[in-house]
C-alpha positions as CSV (number, residue, x, y, z in Angstrom):
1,X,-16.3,5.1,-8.6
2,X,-13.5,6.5,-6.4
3,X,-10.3,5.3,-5.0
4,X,-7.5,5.6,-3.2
5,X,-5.0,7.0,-5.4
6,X,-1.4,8.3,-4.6
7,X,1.2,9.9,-7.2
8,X,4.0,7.7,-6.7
9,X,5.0,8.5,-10.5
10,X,3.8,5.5,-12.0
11,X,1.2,6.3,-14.0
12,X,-0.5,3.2,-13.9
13,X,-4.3,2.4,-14.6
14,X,-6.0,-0.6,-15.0
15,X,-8.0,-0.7,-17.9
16,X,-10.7,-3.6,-18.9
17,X,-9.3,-5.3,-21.6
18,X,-11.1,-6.5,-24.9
19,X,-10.8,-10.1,-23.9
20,X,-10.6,-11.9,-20.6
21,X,-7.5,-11.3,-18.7
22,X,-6.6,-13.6,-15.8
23,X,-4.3,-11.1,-14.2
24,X,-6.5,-8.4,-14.5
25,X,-9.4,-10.8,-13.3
26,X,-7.2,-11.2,-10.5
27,X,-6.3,-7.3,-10.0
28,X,-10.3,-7.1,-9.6
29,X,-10.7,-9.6,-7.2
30,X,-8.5,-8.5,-5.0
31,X,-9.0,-4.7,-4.6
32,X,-11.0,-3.8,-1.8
33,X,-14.3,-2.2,-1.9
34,X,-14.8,-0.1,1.0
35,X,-17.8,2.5,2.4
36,X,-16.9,6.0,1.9
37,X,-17.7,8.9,5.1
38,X,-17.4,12.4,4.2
39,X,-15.1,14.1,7.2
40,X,-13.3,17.3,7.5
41,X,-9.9,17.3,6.1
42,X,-7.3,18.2,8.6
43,X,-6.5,21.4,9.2
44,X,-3.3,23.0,8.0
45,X,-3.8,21.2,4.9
46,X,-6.4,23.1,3.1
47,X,-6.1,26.3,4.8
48,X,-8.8,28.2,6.4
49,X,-12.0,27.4,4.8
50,X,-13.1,23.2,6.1
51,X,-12.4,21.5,3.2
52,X,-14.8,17.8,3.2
53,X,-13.3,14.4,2.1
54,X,-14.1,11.1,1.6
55,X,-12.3,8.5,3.4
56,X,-12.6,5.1,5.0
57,X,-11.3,3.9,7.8
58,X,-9.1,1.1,8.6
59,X,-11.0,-0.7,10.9
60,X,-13.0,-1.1,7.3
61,X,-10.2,-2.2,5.4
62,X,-9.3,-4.9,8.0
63,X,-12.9,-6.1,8.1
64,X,-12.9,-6.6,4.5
65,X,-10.2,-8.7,4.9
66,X,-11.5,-10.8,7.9
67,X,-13.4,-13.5,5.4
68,X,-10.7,-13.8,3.1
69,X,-8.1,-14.6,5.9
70,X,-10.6,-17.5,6.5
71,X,-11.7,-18.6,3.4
72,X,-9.4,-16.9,0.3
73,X,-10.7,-15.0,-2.5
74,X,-11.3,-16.7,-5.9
75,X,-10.6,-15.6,-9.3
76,X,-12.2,-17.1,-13.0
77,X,-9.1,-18.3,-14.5
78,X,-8.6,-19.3,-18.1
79,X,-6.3,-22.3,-18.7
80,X,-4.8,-22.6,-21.8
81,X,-6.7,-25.8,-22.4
82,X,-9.7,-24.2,-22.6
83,X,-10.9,-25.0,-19.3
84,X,-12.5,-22.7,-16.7
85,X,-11.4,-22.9,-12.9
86,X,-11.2,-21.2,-10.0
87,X,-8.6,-20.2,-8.2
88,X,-8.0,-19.6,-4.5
89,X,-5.7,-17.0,-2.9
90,X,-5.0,-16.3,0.9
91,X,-4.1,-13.0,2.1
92,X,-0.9,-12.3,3.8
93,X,0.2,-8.8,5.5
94,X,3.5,-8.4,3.9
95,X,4.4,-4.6,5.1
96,X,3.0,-1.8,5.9
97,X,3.8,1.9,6.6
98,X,1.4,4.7,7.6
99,X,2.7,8.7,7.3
100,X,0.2,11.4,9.5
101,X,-0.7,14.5,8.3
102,X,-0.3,16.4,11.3
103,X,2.3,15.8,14.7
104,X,-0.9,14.6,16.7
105,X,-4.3,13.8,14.8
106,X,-7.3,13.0,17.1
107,X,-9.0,9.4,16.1
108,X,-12.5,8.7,16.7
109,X,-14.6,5.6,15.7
110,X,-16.4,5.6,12.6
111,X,-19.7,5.8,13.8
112,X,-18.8,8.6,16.0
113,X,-19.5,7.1,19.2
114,X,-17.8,8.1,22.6
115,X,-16.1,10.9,22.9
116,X,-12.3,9.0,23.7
117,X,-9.6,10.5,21.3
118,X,-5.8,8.3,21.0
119,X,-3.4,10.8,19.9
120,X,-0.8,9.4,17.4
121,X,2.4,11.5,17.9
122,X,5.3,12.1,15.5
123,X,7.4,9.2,17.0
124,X,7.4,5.8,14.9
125,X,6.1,2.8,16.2
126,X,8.1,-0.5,14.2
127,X,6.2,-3.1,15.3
128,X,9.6,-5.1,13.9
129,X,11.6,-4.2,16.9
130,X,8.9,-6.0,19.6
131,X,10.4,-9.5,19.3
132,X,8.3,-10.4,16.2
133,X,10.9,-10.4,13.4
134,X,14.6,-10.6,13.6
135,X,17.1,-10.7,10.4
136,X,17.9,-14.1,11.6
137,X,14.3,-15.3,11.3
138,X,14.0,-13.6,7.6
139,X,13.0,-16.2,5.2
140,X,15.5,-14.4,2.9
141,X,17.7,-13.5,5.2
142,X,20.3,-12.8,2.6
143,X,18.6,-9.7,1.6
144,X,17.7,-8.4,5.5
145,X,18.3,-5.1,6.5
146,X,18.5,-4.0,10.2
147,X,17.0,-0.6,9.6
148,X,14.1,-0.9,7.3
149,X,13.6,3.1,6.6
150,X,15.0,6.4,7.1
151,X,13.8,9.0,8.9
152,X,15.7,11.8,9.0
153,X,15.0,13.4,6.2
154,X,12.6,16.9,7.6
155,X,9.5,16.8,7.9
156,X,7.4,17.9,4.8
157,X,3.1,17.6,3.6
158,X,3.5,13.9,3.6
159,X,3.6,14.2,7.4
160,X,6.1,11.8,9.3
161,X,6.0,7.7,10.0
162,X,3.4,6.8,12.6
163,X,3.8,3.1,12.2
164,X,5.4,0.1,10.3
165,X,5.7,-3.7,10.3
166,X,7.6,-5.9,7.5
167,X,6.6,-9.8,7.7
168,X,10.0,-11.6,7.8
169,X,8.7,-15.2,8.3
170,X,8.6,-17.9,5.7
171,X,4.6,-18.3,3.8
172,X,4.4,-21.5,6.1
173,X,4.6,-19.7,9.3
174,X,2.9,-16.5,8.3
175,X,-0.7,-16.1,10.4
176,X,-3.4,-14.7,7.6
177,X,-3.6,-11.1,7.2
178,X,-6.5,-10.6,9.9
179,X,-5.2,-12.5,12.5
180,X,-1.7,-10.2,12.1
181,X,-3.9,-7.1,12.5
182,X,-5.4,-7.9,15.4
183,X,-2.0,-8.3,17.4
184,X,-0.5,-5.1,15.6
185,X,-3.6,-3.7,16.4
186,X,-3.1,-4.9,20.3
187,X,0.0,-3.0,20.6
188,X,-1.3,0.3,18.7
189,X,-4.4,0.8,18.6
190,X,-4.5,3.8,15.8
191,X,-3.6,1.2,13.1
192,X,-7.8,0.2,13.5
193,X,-8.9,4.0,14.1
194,X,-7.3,6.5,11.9
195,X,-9.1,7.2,8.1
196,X,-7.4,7.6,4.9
197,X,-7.6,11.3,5.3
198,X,-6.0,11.4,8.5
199,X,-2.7,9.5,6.4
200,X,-0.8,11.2,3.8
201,X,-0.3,10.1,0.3
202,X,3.1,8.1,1.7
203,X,1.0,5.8,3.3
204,X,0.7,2.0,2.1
205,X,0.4,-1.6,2.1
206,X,1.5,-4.8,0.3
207,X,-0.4,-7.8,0.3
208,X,1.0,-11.7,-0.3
209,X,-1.5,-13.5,-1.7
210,X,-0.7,-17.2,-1.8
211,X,-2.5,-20.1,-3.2
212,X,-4.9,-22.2,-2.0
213,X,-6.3,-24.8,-4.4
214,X,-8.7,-24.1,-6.9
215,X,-12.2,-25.9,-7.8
216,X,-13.3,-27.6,-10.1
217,X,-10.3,-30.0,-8.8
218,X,-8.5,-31.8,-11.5
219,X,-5.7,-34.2,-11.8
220,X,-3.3,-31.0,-13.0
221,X,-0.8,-29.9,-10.6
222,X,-1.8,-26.8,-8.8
223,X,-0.9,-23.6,-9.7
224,X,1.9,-22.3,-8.0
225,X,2.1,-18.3,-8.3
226,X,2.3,-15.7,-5.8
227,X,1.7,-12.1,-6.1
228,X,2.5,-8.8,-4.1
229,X,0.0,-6.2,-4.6
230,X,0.8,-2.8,-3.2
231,X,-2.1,0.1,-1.8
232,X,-2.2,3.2,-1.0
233,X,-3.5,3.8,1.9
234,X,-4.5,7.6,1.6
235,X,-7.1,9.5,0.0
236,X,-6.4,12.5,0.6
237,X,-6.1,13.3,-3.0
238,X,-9.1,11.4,-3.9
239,X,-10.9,14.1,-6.2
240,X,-14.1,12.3,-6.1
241,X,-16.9,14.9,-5.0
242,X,-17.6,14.3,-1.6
243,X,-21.0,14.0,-2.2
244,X,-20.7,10.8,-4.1
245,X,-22.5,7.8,-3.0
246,X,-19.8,5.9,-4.6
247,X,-17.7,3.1,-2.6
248,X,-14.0,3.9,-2.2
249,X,-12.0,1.4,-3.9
250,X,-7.9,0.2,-3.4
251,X,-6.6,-0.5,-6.9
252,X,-3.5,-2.6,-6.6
253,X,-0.5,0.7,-7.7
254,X,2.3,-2.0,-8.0
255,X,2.8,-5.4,-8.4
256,X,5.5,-8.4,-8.0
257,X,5.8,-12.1,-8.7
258,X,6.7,-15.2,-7.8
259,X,6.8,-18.4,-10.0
260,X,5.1,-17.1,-12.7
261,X,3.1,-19.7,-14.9
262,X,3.2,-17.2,-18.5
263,X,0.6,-19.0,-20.3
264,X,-1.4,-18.6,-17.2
265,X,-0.8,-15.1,-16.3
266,X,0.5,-13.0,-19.1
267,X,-0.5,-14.6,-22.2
268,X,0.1,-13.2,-25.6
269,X,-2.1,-10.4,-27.3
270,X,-3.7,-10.0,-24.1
271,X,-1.3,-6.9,-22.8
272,X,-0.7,-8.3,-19.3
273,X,3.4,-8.8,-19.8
274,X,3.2,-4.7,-20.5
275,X,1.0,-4.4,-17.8
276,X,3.1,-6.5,-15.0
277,X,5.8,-4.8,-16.3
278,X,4.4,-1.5,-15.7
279,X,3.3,-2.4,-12.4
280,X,6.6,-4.1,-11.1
281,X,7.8,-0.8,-12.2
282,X,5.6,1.1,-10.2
283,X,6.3,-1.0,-7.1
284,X,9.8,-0.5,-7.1
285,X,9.3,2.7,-7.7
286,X,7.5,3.7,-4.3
287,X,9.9,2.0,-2.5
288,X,12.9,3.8,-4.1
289,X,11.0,6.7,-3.1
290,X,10.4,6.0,0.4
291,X,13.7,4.4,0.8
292,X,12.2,0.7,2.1
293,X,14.0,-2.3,1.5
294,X,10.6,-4.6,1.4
295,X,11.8,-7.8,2.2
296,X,9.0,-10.1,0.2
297,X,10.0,-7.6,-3.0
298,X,13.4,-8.6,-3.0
299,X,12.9,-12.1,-2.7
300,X,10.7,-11.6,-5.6
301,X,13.3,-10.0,-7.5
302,X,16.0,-12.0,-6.5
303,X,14.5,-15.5,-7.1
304,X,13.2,-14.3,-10.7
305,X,15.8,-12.5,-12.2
306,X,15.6,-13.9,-16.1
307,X,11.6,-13.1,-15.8
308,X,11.3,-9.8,-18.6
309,X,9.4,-7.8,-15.9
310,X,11.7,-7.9,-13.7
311,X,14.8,-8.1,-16.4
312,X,15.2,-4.2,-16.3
313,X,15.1,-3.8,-12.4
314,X,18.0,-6.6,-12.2
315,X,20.0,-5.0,-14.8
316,X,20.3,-1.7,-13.2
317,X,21.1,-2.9,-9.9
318,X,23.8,-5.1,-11.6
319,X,25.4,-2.0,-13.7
320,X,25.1,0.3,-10.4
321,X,27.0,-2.3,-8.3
């Protein structure tokens, strides 16, 4: 099966594991399964000869989201009494960042229809600086920044910023991931038009997924933790043949949490504490690289310093200071 994969030096792979895992069961359940099209790759990437792709496109991505803004996504979970449940998780957009290929890449609709192009240029839309977030509404304002990114580095293969939002409002206030597109998508219209292969391998996405309930119900007190899951957003690298009548799939590349039940989530034997670890690591990671302070991260860092996944990341920052 393919996927959108990006080599942000992590490394990481999830794997199935011998016996049931409730992080990876909920890694699965939220990784979007997508329809592939074959396009053209954009020129000055593969050099003179058309080179085909396979690539979705983010009107897709946000569709497949649309019933889960609504209604959550469940995942089996194991409790350590024995019992099976469950549990509910709504989507949040948390941030996002989309890198072009090219200065100005022409946008159709994925079934082709009409011939009306929207050029994206090499300027960067921050959706941040139209009245919806301010460093005084952050709900950890502590860790706010007034410029999110750098740009003025020159311009290389990944292409340049196009667009980027960070959510800075408290869970309570946050509208569900769909309902968040729709006004980005409002004031730019590419963020619903342009395909994976149209964004370079810079390009991607977290996700706050926060719960919901859980059924069966039982008189247990409901299980409180949060994750971040990060996505590329390119597949541009994808080496799937393009022929494949495979779905494209969005592995989570990086991970955080937030209130963390162990027992729950990373129980021994099972390998999930290495694999959260790995994937904390990987998160960080890209946005070292990119040079993002992600606002939902840090609070996730900062509100669970002693957890050992995060132990590492807290220790260099301490030693750098």
């Amino acid at each position: 099966m393919g996927s959108a994969t990006s080599d942000f030096g992590s490394g990481i792979k999830l794997v199935e594991a011998c016996t049931h895992s409730n992080l990876r069961s909920f890694l699965h359940s939220v990784t979007p399964t997508l329809e592939a099209y074959t396009v053209v790759k954009p020129c000055g990437y593969s050099g003179r000869v058309p080179d085909f792709g396979r690539c979705f496109y983010l009107v897709d991505l946000w569709n497949h989201f649309y019933p889960l803004s609504a209604y959550g996504v469940g995942t089996l979970v194991h409790l350590p009494s024995g019992q099976e449940i469950e549990q509910y998780f709504v989507p949040y957009l948390s941030a996002i960042q989309l890198y072009t290929i090219l200065d100005f890449t022409s946008c159709k609709t994925p079934n082709g229809r009409g011939d009306s192009e929207i050029i994206v240029g090499n300027n960067l839309f921050d959706a941040n600086y139209y009245g919806w977030c301010s460093a005084a509404d952050n709900w950890n304002g502590q860790y706010a920044t007034t410029s999110l990114a750098r740009y003025d580095s020159p311009r290389s293969m990944n292409g340049g910023p196009c667009f980027q939002y960070f959510e800075c409002d408290t869970p309570y206030e946050r509208m569900p991931l769909a309902d968040k597109v729709y006004e980005l998508c409002y004031n730019f219209p590419p963020l619903s038009y342009l395909n994976s292969i149209e964004l370079s391998p810079s390009s991607w996405m977290s996700v706050f997924w926060y719960p919901i309930g859980h059924v069966p119900a039982m008189n247990k007190k409901d299980l409180t933790t949060c994750f971040l899951t990060y996505h590329s957003l390119s597949t541009l690298e994808d080496r799937t043949p393009f022929d494949s009548k495979d779905p494209l799939t969005l592995p989570p590349i990086g991970l955080a949490t937030h209130k963390i039940d162990g027992d729950v989530w990373t129980s021994a034997d099972s390998g999930d504490q290495e694999l959260t670890t790995s994937l904390v690591g990987a998160a960080d990671s890209l946005l070292k690289k990119l040079d993002v302070q992600h606002h939902d991260f840090n609070y996730f860092l900062n509100s669970n310093r002693n957890l050992i996944h995060y132990r590492s990341l807290t220790e260099a920052i301490t030693s750098a200071v």
